[in-house]
C-alpha positions as CSV (number, residue, x, y, z in Angstrom):
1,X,19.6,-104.5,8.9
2,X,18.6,-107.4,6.8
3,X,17.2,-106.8,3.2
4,X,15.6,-109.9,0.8
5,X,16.1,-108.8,-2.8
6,X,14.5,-110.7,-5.7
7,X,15.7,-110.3,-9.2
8,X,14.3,-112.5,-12.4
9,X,16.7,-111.1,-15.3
10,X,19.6,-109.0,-16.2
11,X,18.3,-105.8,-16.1
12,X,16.4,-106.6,-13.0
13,X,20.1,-107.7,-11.7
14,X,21.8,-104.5,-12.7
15,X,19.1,-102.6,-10.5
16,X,19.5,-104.6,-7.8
17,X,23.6,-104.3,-8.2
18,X,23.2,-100.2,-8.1
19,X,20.8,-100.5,-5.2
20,X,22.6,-102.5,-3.1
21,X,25.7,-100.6,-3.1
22,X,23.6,-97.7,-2.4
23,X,22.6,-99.6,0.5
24,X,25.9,-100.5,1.8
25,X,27.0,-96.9,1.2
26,X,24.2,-95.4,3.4
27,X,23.6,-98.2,6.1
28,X,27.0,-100.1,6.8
29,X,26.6,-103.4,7.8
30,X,23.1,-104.3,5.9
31,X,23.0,-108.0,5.0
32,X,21.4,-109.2,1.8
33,X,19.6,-112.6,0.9
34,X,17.8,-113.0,-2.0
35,X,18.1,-113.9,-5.9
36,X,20.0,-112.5,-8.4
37,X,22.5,-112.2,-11.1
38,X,26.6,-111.8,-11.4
39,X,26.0,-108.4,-10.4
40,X,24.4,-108.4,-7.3
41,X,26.7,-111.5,-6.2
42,X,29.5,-109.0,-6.6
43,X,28.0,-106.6,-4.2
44,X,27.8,-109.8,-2.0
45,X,24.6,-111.8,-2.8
46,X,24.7,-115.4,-2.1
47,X,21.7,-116.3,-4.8
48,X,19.6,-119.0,-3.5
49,X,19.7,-120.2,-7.2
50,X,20.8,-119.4,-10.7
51,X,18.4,-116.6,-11.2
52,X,18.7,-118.0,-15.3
53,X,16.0,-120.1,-14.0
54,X,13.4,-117.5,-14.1
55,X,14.6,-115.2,-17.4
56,X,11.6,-117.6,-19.5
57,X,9.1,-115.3,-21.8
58,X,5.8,-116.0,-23.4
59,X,3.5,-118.4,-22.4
60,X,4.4,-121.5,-24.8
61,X,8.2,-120.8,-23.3
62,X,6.6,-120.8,-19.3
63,X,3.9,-123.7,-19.7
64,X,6.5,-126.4,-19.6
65,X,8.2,-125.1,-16.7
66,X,5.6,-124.1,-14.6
67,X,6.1,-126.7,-12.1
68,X,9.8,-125.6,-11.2
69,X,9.0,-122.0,-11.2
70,X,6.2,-122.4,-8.9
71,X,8.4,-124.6,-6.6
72,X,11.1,-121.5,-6.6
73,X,8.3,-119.2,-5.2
74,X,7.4,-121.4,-2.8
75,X,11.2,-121.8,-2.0
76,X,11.7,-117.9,-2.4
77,X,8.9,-117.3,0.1
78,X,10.4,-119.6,2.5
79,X,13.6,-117.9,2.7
80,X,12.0,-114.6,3.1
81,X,9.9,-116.4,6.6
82,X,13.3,-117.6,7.9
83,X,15.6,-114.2,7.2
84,X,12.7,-112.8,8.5
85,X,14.3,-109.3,6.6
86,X,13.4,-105.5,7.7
87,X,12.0,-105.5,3.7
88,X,11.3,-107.5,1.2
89,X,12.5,-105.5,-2.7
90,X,11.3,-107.3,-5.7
91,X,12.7,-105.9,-8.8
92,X,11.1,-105.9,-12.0
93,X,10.2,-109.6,-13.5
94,X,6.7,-109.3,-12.1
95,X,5.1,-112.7,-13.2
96,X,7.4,-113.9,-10.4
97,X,8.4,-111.4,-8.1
98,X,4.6,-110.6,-7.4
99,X,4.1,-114.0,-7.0
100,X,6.6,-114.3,-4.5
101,X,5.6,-110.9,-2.0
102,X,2.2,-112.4,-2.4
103,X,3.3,-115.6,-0.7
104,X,5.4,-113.8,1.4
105,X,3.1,-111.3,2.7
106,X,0.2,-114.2,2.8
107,X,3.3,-115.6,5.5
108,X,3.8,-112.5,7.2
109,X,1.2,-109.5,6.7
110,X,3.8,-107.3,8.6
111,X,5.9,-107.8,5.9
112,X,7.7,-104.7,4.5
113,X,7.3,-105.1,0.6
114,X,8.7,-102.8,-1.9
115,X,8.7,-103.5,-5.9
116,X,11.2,-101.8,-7.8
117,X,10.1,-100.5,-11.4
118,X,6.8,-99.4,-11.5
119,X,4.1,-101.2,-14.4
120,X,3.7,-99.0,-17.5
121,X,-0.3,-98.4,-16.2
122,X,0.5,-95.3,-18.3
123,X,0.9,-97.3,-21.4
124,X,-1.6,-100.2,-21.3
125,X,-3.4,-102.1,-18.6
126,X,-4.0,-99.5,-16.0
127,X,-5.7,-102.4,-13.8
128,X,-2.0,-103.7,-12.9
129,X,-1.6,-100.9,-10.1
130,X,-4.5,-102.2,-8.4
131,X,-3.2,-105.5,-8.3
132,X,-0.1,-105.0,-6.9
133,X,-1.5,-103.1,-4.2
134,X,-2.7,-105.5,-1.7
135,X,0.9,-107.6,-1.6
136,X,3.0,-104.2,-2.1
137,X,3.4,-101.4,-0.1
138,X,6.0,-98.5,-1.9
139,X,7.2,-98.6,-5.6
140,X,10.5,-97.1,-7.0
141,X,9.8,-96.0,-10.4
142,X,12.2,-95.3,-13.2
143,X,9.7,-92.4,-14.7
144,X,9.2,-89.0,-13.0
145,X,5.3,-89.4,-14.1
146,X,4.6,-92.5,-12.5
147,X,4.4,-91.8,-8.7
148,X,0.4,-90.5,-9.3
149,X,-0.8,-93.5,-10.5
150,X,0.8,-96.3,-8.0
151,X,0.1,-93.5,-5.1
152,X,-4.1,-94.2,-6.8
153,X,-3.6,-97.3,-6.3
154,X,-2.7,-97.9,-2.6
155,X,0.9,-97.7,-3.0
156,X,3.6,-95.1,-1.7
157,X,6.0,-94.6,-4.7
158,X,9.1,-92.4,-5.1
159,X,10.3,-91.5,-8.4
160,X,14.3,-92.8,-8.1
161,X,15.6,-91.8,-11.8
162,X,16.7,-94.3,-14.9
163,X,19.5,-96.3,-14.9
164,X,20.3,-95.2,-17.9
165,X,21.5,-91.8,-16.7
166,X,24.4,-93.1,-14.7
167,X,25.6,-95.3,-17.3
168,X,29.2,-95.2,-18.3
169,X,29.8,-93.2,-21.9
170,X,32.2,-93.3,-24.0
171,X,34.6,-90.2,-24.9
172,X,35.1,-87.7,-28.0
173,X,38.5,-90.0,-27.9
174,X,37.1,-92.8,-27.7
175,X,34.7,-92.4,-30.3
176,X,37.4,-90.8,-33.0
177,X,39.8,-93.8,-32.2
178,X,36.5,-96.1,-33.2
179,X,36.2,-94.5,-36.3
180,X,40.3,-94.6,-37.3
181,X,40.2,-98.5,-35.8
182,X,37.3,-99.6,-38.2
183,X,38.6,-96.9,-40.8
184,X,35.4,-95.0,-40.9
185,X,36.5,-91.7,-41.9
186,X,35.4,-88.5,-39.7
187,X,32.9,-87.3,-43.2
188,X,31.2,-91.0,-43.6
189,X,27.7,-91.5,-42.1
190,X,27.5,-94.0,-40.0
191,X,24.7,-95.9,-38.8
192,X,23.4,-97.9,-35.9
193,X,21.0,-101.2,-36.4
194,X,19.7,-102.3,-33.7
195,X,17.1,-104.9,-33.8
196,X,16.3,-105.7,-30.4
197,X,18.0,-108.0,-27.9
198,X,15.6,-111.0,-27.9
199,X,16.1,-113.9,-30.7
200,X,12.6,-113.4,-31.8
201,X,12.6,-109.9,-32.1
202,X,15.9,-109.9,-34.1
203,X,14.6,-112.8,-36.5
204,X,11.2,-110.6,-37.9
205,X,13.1,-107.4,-37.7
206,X,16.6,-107.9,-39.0
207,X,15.8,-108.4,-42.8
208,X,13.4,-105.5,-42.7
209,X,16.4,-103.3,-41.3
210,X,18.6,-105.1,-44.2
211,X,16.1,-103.5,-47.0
212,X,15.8,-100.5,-45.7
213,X,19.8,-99.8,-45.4
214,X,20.0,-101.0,-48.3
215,X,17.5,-98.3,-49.8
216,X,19.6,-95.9,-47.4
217,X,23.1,-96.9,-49.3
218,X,21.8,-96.0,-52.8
219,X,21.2,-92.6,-51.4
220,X,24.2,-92.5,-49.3
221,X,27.4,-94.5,-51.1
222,X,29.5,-93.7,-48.0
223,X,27.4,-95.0,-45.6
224,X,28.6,-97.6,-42.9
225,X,26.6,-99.4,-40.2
226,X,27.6,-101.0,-37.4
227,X,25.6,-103.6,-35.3
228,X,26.0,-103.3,-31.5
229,X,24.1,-106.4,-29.8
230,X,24.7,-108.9,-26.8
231,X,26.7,-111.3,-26.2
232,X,24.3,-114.0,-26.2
233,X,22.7,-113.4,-29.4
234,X,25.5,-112.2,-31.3
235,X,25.5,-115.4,-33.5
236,X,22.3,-115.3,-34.6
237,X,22.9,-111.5,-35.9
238,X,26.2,-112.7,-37.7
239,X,24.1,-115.2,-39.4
240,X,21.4,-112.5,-40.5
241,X,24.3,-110.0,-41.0
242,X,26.6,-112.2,-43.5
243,X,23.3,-112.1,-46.0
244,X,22.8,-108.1,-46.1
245,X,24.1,-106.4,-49.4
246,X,25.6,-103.9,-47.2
247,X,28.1,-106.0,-45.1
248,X,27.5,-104.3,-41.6
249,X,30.3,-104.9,-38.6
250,X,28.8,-106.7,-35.2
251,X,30.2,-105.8,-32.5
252,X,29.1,-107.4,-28.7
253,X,32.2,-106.2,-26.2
254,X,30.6,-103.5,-24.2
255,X,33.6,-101.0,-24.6
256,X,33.0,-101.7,-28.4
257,X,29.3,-101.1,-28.0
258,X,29.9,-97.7,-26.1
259,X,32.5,-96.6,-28.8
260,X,30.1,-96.7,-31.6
261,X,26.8,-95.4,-30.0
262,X,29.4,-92.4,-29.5
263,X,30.7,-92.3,-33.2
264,X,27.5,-92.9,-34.5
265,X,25.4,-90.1,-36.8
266,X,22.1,-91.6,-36.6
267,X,20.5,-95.0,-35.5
268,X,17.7,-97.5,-36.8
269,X,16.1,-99.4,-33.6
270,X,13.9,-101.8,-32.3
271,X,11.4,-99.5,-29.5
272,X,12.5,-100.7,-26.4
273,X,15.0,-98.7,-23.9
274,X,17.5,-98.3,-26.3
275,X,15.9,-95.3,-27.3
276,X,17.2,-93.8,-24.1
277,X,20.8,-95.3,-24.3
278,X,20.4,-93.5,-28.0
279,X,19.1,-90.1,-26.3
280,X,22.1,-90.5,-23.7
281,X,24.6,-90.6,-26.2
282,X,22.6,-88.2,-28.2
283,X,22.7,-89.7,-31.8
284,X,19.2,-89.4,-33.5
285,X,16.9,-92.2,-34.3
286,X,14.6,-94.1,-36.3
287,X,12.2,-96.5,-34.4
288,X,10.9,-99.4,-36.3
289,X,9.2,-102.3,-35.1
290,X,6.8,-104.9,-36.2
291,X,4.4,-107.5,-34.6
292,X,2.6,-110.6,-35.7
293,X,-0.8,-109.5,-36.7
294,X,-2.5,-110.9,-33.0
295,X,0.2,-108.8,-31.3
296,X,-0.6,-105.8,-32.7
297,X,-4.2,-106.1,-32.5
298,X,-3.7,-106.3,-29.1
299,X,-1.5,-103.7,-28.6
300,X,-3.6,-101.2,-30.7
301,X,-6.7,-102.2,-28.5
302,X,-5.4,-101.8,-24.9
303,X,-3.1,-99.2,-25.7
304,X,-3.1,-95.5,-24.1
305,X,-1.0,-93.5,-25.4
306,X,0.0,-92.7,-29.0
307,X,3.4,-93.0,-29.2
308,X,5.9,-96.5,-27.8
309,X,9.4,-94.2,-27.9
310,X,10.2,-93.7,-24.6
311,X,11.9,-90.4,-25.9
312,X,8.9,-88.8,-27.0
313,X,6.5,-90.1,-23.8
314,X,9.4,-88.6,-21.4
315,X,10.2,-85.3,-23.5
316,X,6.4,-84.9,-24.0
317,X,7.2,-84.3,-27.9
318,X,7.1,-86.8,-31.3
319,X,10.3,-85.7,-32.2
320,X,11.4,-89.2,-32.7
321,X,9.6,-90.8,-35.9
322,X,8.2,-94.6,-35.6
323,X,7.1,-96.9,-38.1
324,X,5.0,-99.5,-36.3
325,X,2.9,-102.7,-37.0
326,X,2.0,-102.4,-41.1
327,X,3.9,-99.1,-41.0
328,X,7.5,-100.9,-40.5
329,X,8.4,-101.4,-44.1
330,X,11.6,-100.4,-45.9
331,X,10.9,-97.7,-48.2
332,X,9.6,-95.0,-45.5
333,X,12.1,-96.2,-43.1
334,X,15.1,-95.6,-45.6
335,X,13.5,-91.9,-46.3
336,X,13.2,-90.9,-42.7
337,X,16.7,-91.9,-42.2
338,X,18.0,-90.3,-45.0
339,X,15.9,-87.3,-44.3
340,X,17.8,-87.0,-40.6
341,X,20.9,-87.3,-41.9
342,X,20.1,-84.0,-44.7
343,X,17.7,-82.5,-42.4
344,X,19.6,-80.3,-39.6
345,X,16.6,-79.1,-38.3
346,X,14.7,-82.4,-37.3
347,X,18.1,-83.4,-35.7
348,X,18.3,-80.5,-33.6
349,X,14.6,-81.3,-32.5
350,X,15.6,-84.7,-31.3
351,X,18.7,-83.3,-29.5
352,X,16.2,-80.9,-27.6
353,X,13.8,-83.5,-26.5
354,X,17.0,-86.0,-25.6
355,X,18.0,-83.5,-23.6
356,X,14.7,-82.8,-22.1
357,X,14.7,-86.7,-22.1
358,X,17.7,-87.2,-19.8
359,X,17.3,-84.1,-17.1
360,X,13.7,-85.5,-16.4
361,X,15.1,-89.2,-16.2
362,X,17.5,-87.6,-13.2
363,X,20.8,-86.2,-15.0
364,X,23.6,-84.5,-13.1
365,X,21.8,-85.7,-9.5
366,X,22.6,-88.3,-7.3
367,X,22.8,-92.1,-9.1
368,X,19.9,-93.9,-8.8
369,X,21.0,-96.7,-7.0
370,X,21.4,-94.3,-3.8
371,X,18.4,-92.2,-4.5
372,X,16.5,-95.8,-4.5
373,X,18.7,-97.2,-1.4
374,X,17.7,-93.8,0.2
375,X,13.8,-94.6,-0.3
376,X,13.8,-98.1,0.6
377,X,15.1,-96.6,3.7
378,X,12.6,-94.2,4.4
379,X,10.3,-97.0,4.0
380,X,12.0,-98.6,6.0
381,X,11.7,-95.9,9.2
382,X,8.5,-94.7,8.6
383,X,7.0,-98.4,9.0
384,X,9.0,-98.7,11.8
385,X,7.3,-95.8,13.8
């Protein structure tokens, strides 16, 4: 069996990585070819090039590249006509991967094509289903609520469960040797900032976190916070970091990173899927973010649904509070924090919907990287009949 996999950036890779030892696991002897990451090299992907070449966001950061990425989906396509594979899986990325099945199915209209991580139709721009549809033919979606509206579309679709779920925690141990290591003692609040993973994210929302703990630390003298972020922007957050009254520590090992979401009593975050890293390590949360004012315009126009926390859309409650757009300012931030920390009520509602959060995501059944490998199979055979 010969499998194509496309992947455009980490998380994409870290899919592709789970699903391909999946693969292995359930059909010995299945070949890969593709682009990808570290990851999926190390389950034995020879990329057809450095799959950094694609991880480009916004328009102004695309234009001048345009030419080279459009010469890697034609060079993409014509890898999938020669491996001539039993299916095509394109994961995530879609300003590329679609590009690529389309030129690939435009090749080959027998062409198995299946697109891992469903568009957020349920969220804004419902019109995305539809066109996927003609160059896709089965979805694996990360949300159990997302199968009816690619199955509306055209598509087949099997709900495979979050990554998230199977991710590696960190221990009771672990956590209480984090604490005695930074001497953070076991009665001292401590916080999580988390300002997003992207430079410009961090930039507008890194001084508005700095106010607001700052508020928080005149209500709370004990307080410590602790900045968990990547590896590749950890210098820009030290530089943001070494001006906040309250000197936080920045930490960007992994094992480090998994220590303190496990030590932590409460978090401040950018919305984003760190809500559900937060919910699986079950430490309550704040959500702030804030736009430029043609961003949020937007977003306000096309949006769907009232709430961004992926927490509250899976749990079906609000127990997580946001402060969005011209609501992200200090003051009610710092009160909502310090009303969590006080409040043992509202953290017990959060803890509930987590929970709820993190059985509907998959918890405690099979990983998702084999409940995807199992579908693509499926595909697989029932297009083979």
């Amino acid at each position: 069996m010969r499998i194509f996999l496309v992947a455009g950036e980490a998380s994409g890779d870290a899919l592709g990585a789970a699903l391909m030892a999946g693969l292995k696991r359930l059909a010995p002897g299945v070949t890969f070819c593709g682009v990808g990451g570290a990851l999926m090299a190390g389950e034995g992907l020879d990329s057809l090039f450095a799959m950094d070449e694609l991880s480009v966001m916004g328009l102004v950061e695309v234009l001048p590249r345009y030419r080279a990425l459009k010469a890697r989906i034609a060079e993409t396509a014509a890898a999938i006509a020669a491996m001539a594979p039993d299916a095509l899986v394109t994961i995530d990325s879609p300003d590329f991967c679609l590009r690529v099945a389309r030129a690939a199915r435009a090749a080959n209209p027998s062409l198995r094509t299946i697109h891992y991580v469903a568009p957020t139709v349920w969220a804004w721009r419902p019109g995305r289903a539809a066109r996927m549809a003609p160059v896709i033919d089965h979805v694996l979606a990360l949300f159990p609520f997302e199968p009816p509206y690619m199955e509306a579309a055209g598509m087949s679709c099997d709900f495979v469960g979050h990554p998230v779920v199977a991710e590696t925690r960190a221990s009771a141990a672990d956590a209480a040797a984090f604490r005695e290591t930074h001497m953070i003692g076991p009665d001292q609040p401590l916080l999580l900032c988390l300002p997003g993973s992207r430079r410009g994210e961090i930039a507008r929302l890194a001084p508005r976190f700095e106010k607001a703990v700052t508020r928080l630390r005149s209500r709370q003298p004990a307080l410590r916070v602790v900045i968990p972020t990547l590896r590749g922007v950890a210098p820009l957050v030290r530089r943001l970091a070494a001006q906040w009254a309250v000197a936080p520590l920045v930490l960007d090992a992994p094992p480090d990173r998994r220590a303190a979401f496990a030590a932590a009593d409460l978090a401040l975050a950018a919305s984003g899927t760190v809500s559900l890293e937060l919910a699986a390590s079950r430490v309550p949360m704040v959500i702030a973010h804030d736009f430029n004012r043609l961003s949020w315009w937007l977003m306000k126009r096309a949006a769907l649904i009232d709430t961004v926390t992926l927490v509250n859309i899976v749990s079906g409650t609000r127990a997580i509070p946001e402060f969005l757009g011209p609501a992200c300012r200090p003051e009610p931030i710092a009160a909502a924090l310090s009303g969590l920390i006080g409040n043992q009520a509202a953290r017990d509602a959060q803890l509930a919907a987590m929970a709820q959060t993190m059985a509907r995501l998959g918890q405690g059944g099979a990983p998702p990287g084999l409940r995807a490998a199992s579908s693509v199979l499926a595909r697989i055979a029932a297009s083979s009949v």
